[in-house]
Backbone as JSON Lines, residues from 0, in Angstrom:
{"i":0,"aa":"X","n":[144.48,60.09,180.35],"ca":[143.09,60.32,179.99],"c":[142.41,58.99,179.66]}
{"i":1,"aa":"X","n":[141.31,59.12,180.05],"ca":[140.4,57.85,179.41],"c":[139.54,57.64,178.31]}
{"i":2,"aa":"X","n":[140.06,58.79,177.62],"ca":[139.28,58.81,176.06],"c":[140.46,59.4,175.26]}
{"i":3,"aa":"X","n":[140.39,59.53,174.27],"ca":[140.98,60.24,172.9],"c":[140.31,61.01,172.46]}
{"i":4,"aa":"X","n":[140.78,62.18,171.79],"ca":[139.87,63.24,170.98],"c":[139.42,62.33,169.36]}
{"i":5,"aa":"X","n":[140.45,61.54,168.83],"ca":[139.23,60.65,167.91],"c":[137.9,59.88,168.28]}
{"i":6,"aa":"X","n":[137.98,59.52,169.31],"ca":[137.18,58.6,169.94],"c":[136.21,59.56,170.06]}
{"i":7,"aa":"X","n":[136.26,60.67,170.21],"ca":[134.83,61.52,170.8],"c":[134.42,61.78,169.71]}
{"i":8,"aa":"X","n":[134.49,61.73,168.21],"ca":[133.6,61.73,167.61],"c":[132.53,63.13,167.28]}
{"i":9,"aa":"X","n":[132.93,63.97,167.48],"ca":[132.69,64.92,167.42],"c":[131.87,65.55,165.99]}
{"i":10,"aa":"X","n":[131.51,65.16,164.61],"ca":[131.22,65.3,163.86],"c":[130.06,64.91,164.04]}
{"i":11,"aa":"X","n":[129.69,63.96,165.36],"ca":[128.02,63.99,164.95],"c":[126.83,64.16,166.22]}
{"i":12,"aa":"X","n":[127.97,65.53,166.78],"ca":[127.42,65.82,168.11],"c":[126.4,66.62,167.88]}
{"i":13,"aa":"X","n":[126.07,67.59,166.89],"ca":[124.98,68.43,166.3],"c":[124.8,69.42,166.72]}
{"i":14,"aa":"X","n":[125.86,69.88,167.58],"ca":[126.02,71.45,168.19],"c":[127.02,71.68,169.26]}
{"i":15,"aa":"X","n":[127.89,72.27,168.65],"ca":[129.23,72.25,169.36],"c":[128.75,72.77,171.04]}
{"i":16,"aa":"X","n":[127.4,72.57,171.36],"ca":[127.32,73.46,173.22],"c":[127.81,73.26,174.27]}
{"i":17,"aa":"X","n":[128.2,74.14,175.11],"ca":[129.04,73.67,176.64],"c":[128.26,72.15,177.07]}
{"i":18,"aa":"X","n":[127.2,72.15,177.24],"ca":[126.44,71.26,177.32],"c":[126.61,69.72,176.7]}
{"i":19,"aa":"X","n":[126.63,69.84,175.32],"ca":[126.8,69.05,174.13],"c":[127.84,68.36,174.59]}
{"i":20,"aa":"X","n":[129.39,68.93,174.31],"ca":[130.14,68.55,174.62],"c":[130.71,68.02,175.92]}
{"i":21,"aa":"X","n":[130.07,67.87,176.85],"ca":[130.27,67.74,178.28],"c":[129.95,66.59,178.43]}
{"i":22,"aa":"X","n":[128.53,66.64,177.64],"ca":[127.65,65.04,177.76],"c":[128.81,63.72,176.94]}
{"i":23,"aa":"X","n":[129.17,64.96,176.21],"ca":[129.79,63.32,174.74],"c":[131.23,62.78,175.58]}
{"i":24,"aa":"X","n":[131.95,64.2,176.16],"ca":[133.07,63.56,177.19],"c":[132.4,62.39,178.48]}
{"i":25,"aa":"X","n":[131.9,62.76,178.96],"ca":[131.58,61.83,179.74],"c":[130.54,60.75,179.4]}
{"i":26,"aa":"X","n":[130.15,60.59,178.49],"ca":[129.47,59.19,177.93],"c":[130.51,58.25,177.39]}
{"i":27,"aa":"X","n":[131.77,59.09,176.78],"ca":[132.72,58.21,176.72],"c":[133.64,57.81,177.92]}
{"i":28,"aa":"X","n":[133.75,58.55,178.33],"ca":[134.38,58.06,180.18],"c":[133.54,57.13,180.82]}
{"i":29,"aa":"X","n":[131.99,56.96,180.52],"ca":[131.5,55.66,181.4],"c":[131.87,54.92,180.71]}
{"i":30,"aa":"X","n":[131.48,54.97,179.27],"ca":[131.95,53.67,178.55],"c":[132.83,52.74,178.92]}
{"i":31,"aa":"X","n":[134.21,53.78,179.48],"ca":[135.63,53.63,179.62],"c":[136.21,53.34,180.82]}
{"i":32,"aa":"X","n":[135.0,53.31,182.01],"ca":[135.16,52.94,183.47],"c":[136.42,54.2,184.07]}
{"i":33,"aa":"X","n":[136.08,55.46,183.25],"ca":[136.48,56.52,183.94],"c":[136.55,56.87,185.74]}
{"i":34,"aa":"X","n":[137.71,56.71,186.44],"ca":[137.3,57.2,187.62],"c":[137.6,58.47,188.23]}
{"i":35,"aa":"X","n":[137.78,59.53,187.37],"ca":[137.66,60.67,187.21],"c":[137.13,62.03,186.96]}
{"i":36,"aa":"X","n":[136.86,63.09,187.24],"ca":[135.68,63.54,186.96],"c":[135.66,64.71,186.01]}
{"i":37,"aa":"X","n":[134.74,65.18,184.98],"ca":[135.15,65.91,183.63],"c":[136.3,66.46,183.46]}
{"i":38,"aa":"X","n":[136.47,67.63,184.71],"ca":[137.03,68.33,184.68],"c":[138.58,67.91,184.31]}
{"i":39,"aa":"X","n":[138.61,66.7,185.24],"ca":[140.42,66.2,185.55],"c":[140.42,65.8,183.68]}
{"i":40,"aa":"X","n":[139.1,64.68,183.21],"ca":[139.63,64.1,182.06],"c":[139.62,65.45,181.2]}
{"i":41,"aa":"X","n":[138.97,66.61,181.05],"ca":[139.33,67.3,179.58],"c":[140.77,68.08,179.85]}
{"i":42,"aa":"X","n":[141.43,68.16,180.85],"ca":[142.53,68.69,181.36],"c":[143.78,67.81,180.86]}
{"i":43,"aa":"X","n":[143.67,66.56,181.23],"ca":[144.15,65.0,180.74],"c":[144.36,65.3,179.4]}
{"i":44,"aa":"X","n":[143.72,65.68,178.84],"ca":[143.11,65.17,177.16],"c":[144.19,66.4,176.36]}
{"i":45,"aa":"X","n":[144.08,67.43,177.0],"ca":[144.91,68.33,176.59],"c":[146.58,68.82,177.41]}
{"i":46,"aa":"X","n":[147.16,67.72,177.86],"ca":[148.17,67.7,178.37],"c":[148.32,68.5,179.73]}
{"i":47,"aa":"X","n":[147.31,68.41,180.5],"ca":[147.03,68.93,182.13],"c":[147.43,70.11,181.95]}
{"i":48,"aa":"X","n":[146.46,70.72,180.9],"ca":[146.08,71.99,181.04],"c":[145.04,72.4,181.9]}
{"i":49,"aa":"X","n":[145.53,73.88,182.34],"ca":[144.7,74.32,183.05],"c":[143.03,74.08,182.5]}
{"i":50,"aa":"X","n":[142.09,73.75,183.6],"ca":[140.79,73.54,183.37],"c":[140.5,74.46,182.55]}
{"i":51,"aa":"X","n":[140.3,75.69,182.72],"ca":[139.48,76.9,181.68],"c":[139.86,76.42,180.24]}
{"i":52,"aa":"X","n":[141.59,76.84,180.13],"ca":[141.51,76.28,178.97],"c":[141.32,75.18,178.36]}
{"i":53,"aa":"X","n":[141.54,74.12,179.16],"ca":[141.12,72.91,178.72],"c":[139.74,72.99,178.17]}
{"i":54,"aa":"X","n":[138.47,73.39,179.19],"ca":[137.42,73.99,178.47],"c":[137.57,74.47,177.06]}
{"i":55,"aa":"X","n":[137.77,75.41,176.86],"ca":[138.13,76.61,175.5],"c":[138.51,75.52,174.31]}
{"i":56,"aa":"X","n":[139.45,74.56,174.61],"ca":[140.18,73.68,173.81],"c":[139.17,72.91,173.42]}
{"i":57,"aa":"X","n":[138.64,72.17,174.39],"ca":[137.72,71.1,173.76],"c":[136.13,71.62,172.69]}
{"i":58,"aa":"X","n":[136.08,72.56,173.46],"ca":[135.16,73.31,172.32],"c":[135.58,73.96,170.77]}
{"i":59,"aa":"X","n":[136.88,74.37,171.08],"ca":[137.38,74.59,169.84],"c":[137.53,73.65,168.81]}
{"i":60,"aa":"X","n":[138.02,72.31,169.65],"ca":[137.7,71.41,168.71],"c":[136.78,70.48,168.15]}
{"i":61,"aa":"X","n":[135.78,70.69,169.43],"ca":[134.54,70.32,169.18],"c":[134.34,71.41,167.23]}
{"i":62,"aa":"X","n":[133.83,72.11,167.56],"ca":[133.82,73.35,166.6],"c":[134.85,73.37,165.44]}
{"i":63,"aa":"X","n":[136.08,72.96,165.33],"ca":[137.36,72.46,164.09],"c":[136.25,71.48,163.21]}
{"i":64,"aa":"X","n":[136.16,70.29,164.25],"ca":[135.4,69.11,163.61],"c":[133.66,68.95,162.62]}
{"i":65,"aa":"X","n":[132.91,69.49,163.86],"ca":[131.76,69.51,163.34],"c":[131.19,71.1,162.84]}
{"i":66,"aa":"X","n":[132.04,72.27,162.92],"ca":[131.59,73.35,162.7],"c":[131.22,74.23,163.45]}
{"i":67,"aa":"X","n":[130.82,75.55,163.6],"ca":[130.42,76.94,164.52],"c":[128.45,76.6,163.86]}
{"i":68,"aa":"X","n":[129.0,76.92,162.79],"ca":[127.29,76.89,162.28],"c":[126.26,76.36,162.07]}
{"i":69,"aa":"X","n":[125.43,75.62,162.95],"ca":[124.73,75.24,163.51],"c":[123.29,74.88,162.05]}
{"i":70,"aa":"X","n":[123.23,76.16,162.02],"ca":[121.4,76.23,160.36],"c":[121.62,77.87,159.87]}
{"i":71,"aa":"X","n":[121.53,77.74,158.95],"ca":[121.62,79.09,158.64],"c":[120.26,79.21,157.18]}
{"i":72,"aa":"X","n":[119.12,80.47,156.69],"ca":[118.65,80.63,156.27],"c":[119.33,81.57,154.68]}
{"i":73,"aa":"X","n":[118.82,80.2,153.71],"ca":[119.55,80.93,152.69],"c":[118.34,81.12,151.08]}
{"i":74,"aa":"X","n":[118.56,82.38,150.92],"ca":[117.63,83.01,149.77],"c":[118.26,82.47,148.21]}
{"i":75,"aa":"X","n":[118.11,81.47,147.81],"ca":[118.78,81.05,146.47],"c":[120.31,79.56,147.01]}
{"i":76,"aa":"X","n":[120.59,79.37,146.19],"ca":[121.68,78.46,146.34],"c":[122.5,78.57,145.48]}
{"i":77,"aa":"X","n":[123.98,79.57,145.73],"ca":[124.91,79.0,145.64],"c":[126.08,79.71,146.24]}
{"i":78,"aa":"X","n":[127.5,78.98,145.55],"ca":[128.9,79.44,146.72],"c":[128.74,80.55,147.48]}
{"i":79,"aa":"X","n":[128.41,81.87,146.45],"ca":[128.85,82.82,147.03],"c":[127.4,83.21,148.38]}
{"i":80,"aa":"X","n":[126.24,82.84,147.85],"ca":[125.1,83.38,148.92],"c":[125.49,82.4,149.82]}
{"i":81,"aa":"X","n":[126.09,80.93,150.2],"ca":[126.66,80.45,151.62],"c":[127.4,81.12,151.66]}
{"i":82,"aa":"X","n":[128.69,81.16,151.25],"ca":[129.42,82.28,151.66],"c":[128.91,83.38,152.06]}
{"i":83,"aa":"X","n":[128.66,84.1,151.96],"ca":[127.95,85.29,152.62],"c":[126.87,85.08,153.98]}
{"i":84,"aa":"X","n":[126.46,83.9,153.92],"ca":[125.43,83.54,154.78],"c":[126.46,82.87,156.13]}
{"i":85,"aa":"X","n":[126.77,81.97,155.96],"ca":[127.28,81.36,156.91],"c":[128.85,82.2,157.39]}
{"i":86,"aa":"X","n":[129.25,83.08,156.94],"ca":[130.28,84.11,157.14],"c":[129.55,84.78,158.3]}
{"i":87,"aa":"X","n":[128.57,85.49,157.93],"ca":[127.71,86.39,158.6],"c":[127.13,86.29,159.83]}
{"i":88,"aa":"X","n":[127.54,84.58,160.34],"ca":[127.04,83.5,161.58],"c":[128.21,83.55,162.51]}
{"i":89,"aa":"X","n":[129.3,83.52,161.73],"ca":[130.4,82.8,162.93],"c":[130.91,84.27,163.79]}
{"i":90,"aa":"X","n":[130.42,83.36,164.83],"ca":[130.59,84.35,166.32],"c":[131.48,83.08,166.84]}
{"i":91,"aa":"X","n":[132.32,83.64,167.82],"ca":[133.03,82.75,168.72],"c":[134.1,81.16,167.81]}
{"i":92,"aa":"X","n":[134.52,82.16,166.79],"ca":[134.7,80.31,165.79],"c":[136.14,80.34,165.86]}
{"i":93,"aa":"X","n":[136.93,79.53,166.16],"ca":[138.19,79.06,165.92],"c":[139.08,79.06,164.89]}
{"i":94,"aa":"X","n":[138.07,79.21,163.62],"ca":[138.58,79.53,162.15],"c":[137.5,80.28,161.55]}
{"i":95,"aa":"X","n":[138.04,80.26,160.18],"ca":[137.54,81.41,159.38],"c":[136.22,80.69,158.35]}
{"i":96,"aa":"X","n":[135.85,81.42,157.59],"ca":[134.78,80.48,156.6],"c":[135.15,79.88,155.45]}
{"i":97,"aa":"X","n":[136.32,79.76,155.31],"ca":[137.16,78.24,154.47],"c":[136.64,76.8,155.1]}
{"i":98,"aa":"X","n":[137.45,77.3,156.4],"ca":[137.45,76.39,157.28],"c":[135.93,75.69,158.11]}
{"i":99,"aa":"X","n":[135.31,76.71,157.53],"ca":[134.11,76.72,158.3],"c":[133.22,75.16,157.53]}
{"i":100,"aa":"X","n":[133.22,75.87,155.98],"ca":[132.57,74.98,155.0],"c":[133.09,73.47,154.98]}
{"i":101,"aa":"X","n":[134.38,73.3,155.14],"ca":[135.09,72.34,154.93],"c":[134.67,71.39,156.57]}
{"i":102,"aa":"X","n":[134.61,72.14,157.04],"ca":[133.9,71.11,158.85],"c":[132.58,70.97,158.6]}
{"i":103,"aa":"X","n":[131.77,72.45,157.58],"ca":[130.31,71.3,157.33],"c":[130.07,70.73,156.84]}
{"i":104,"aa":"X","n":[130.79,69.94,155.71],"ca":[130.45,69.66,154.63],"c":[131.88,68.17,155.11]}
{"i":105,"aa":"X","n":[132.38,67.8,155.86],"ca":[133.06,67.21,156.29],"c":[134.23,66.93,155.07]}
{"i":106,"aa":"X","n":[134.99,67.81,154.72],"ca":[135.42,67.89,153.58],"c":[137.28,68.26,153.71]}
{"i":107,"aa":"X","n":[138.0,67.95,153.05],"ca":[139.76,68.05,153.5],"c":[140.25,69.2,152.32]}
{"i":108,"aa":"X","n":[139.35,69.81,152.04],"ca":[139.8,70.66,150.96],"c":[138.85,71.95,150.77]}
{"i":109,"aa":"X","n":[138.84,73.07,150.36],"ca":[137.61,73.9,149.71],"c":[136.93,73.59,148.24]}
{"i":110,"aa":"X","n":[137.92,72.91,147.94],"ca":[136.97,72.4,146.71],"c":[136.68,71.48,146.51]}
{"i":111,"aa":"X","n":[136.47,70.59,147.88],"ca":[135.87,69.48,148.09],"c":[134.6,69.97,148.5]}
{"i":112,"aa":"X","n":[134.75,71.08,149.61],"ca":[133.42,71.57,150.23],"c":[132.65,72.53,149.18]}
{"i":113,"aa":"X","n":[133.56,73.01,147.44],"ca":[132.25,73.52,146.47],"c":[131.66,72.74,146.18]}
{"i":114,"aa":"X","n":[132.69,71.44,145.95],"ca":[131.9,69.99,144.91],"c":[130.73,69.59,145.89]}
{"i":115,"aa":"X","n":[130.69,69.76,146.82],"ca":[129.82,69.01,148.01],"c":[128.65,70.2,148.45]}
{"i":116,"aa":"X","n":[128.28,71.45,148.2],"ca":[127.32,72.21,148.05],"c":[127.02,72.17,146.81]}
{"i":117,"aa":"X","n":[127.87,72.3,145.88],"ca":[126.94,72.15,144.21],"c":[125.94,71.2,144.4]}
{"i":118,"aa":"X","n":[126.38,69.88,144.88],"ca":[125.68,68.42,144.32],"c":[124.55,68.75,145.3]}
{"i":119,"aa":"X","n":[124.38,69.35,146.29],"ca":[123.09,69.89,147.64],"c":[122.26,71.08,146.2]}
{"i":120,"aa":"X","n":[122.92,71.96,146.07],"ca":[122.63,72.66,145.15],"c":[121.55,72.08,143.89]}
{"i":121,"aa":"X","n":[122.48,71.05,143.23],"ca":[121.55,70.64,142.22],"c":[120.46,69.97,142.49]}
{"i":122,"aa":"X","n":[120.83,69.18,143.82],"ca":[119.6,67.99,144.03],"c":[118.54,69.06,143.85]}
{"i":123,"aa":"X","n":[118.86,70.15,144.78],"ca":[117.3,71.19,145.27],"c":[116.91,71.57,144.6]}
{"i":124,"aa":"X","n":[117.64,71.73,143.2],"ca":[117.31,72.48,141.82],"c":[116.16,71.48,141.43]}
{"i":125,"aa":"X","n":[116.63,70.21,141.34],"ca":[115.94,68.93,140.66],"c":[114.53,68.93,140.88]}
{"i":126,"aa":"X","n":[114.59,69.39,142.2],"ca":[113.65,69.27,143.06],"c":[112.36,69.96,143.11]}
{"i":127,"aa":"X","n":[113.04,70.9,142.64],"ca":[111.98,72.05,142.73],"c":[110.94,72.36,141.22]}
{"i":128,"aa":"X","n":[110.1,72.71,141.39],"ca":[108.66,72.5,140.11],"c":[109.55,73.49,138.99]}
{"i":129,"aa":"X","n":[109.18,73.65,138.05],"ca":[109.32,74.52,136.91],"c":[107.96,75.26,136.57]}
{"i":130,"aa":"X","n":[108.58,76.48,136.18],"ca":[107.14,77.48,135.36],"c":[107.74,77.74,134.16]}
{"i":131,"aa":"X","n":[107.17,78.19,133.35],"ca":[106.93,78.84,131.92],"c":[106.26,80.05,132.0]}
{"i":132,"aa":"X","n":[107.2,81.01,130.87],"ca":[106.61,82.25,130.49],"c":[104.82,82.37,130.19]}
{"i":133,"aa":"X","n":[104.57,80.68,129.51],"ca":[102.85,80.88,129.19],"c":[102.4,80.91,130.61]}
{"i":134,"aa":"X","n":[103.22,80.66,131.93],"ca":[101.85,80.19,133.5],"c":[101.93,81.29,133.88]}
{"i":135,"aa":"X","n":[103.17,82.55,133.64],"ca":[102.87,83.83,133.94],"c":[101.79,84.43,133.07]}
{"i":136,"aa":"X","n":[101.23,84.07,131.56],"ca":[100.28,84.63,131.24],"c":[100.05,83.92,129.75]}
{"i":137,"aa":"X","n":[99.31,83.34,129.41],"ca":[99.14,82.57,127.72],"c":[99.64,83.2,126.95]}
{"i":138,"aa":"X","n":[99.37,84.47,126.88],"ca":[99.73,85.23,125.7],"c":[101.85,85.22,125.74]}
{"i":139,"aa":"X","n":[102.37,85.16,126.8],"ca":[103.86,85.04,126.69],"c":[104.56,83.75,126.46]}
{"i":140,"aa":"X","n":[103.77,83.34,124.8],"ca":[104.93,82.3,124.58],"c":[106.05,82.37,123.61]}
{"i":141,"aa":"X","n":[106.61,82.32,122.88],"ca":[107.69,82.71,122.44],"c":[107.84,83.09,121.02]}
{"i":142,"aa":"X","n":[106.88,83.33,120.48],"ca":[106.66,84.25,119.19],"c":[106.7,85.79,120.7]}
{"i":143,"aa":"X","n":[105.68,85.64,121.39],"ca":[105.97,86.98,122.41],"c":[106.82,87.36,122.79]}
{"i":144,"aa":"X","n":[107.23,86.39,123.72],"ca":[108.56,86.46,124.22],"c":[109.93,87.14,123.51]}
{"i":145,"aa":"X","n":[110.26,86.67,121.89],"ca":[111.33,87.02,120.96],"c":[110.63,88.27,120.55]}
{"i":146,"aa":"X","n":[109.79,88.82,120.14],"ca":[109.44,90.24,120.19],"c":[109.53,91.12,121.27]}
{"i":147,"aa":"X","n":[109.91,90.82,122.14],"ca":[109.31,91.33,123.7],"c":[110.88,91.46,123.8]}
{"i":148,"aa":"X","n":[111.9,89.93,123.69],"ca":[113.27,90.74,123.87],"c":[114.32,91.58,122.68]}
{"i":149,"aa":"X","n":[113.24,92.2,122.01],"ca":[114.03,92.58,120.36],"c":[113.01,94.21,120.9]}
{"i":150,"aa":"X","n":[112.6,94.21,122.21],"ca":[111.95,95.59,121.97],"c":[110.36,96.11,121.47]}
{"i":151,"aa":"X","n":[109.96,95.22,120.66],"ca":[108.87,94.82,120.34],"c":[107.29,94.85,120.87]}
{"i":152,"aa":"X","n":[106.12,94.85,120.66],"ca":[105.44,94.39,121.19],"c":[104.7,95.38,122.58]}
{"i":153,"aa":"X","n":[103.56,95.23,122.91],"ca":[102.8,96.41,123.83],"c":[102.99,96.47,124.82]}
{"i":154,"aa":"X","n":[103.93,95.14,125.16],"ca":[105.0,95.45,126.76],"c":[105.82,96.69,126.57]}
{"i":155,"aa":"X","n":[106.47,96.86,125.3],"ca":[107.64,97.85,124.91],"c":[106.87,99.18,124.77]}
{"i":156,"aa":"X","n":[106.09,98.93,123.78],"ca":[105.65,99.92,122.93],"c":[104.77,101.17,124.05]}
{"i":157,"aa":"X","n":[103.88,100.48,124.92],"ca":[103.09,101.29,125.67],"c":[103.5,101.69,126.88]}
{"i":158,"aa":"X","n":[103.23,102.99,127.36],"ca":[103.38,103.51,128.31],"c":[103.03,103.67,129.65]}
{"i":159,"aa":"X","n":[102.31,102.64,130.02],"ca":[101.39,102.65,131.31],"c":[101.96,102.08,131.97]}
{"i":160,"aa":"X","n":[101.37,102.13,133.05],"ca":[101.93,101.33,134.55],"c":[101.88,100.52,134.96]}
{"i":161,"aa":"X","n":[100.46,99.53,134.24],"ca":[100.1,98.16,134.54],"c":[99.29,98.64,134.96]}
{"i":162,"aa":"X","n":[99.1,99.26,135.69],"ca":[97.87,99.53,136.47],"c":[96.66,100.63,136.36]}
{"i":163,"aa":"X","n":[97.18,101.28,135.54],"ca":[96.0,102.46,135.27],"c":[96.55,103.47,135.65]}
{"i":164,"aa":"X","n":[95.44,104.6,136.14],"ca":[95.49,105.73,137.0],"c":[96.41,106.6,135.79]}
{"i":165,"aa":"X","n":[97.0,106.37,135.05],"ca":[97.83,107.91,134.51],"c":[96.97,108.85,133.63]}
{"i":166,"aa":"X","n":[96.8,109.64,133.47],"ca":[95.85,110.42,132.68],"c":[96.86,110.59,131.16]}
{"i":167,"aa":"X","n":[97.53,111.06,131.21],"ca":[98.05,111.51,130.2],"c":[98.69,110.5,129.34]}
{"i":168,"aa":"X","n":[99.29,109.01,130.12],"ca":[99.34,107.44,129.14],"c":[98.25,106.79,130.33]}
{"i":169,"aa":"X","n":[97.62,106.37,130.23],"ca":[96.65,105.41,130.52],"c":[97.08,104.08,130.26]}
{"i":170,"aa":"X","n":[97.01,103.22,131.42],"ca":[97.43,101.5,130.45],"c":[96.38,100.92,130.02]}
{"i":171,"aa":"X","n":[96.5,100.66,128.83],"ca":[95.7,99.78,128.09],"c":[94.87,98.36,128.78]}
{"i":172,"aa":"X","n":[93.55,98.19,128.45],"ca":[93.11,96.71,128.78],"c":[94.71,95.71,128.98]}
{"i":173,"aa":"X","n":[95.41,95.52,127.64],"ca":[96.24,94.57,127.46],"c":[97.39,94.44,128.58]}
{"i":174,"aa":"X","n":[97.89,95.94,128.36],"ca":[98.83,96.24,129.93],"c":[98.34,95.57,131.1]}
{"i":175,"aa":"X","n":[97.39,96.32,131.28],"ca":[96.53,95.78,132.76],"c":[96.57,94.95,132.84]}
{"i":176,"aa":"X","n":[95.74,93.64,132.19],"ca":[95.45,92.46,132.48],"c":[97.11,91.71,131.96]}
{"i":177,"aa":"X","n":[97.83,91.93,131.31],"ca":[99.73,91.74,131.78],"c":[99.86,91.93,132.7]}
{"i":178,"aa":"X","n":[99.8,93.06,133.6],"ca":[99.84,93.66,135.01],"c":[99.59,92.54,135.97]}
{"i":179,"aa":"X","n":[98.46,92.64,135.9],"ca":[97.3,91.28,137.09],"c":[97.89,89.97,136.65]}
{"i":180,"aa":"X","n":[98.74,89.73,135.84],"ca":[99.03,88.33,134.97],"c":[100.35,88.02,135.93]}
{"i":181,"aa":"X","n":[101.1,89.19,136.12],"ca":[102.62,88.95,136.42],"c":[102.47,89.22,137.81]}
{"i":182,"aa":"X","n":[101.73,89.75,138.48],"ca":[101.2,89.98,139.87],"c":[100.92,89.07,140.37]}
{"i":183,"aa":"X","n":[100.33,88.06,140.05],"ca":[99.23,87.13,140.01],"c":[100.24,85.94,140.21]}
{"i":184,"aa":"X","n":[101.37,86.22,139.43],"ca":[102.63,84.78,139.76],"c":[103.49,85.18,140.54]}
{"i":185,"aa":"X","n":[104.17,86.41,140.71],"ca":[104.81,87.36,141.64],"c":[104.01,86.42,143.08]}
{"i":186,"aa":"X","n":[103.14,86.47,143.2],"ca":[102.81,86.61,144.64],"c":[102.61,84.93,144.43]}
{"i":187,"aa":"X","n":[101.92,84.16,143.4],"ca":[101.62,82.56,144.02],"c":[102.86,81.28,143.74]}
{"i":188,"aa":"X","n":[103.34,81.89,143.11],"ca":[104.56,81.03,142.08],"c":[106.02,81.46,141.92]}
{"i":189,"aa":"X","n":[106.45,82.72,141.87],"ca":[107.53,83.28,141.63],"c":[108.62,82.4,142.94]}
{"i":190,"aa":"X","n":[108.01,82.46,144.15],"ca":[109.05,81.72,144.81],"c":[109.34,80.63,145.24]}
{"i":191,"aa":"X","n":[108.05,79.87,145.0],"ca":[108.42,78.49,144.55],"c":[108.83,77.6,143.39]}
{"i":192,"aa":"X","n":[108.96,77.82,142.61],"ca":[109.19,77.28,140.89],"c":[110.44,78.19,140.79]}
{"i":193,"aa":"X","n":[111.14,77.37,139.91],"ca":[112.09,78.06,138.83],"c":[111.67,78.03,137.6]}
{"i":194,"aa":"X","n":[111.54,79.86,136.98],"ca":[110.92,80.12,135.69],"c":[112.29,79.71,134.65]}
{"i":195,"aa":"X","n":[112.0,78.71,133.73],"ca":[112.38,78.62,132.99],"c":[112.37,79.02,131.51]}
{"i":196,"aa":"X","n":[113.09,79.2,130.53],"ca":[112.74,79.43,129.16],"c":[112.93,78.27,128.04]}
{"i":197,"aa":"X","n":[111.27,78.71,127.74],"ca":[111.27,77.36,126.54],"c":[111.52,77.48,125.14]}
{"i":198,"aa":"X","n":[113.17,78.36,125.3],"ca":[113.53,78.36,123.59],"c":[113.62,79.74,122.85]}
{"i":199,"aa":"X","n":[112.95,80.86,123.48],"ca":[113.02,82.36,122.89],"c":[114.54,82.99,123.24]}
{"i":200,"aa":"X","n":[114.55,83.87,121.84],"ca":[115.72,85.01,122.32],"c":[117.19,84.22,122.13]}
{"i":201,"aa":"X","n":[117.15,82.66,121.84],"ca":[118.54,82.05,121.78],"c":[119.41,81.72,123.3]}
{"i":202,"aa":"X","n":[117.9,81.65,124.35],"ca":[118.82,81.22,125.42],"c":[118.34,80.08,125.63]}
{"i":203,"aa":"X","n":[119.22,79.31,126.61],"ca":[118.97,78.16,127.38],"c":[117.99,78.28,127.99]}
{"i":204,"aa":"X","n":[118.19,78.83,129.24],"ca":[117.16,79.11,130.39],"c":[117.04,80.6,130.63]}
């Protein structure tokens, strides 16, 4: 053969595709004054195996190295929602989602590849704005708040819907405009910011 499977480099091909990989074998064969043609070198490479599999092989390891999973869309950050996310991707993968994390995260261990999503994890945390109980509404700061989690208070006490319409409990002005308060961040803020707590009830956050 006129390349090595280290030499191909495979970790920063950016998508294990028939394609992908075809190009990176033979960019290293010109390099290499290859006078052979794909087929013979990925056959070569895997001890003059039959072409197909030779195919199958080099993708597999294309895929060992740099991964099956390509981008995946994730609601929150952490182990277990990748886990679940990038589990839920691998079609056609050579290994399992141990193995999976540890090729994206270019990592020789699984708990190299937690330590190495936490620290992705926190940066994004860092990253991201903060809210307060007062930007959901002034009146929820933490004289409210510690009444509010002891039971307390016309969040607890009253019976309405936020919204009106009941005849028999009606929500109060105060409800309501709570209502329109928490609505109002629900829809502009809730999913960008992390609501934090500033000190009520004896928690951290």
């Amino acid at each position: 053969a006129c390349t090595t499977l280290e030499e191909l480099s495979f970790r920063t091909i950016g998508e294990c595709s028939t394609r992908n990989v075809k190009n990176r074998v033979e960019e290293k064969m010109k390099a290499n004054g290859c006078d052979h043609n794909y087929n013979t070198e990925i056959s070569l490479l895997f001890d003059n195996t039959d072409t197909d599999e030779a195919k199958t092989e080099i993708t597999d390891r294309c895929k060992r190295e740099f991964g099956c999973v390509v981008n995946f869309n994730l609601n929150g950050c952490d182990y277990n929602a990748i886990m679940d996310e990038v589990g839920g991707r691998l079609r056609n993968c050579p290994h399992g989602i141990e193995e999976e994390l540890q090729a994206m995260t270019n990592t020789g261990s699984i708990d190299g590849a937690k330590n190495f999503l936490r620290g992705i994890c926190d940066e994004v945390f860092d990253n991201v704005d903060t809210s307060s109980y007062t930007d959901i509404d002034s009146r929820f700061d933490n004289t409210f708040m510690n009444n509010y989690t002891a039971g307390k208070g016309f969040l607890n006490d009253e019976t309405g819907n936020f919204q009106g319409g009941q005849r028999k409990n009606p929500a109060t002005p105060a409800s309501l405009s709570a209502g329109e308060s928490i609505d109002s961040f629900y829809d502009d803020d809730a999913d960008s910011t992390i609501l934090t707590n500033d000190g009520f009830g004896n928690f951290d956050s």
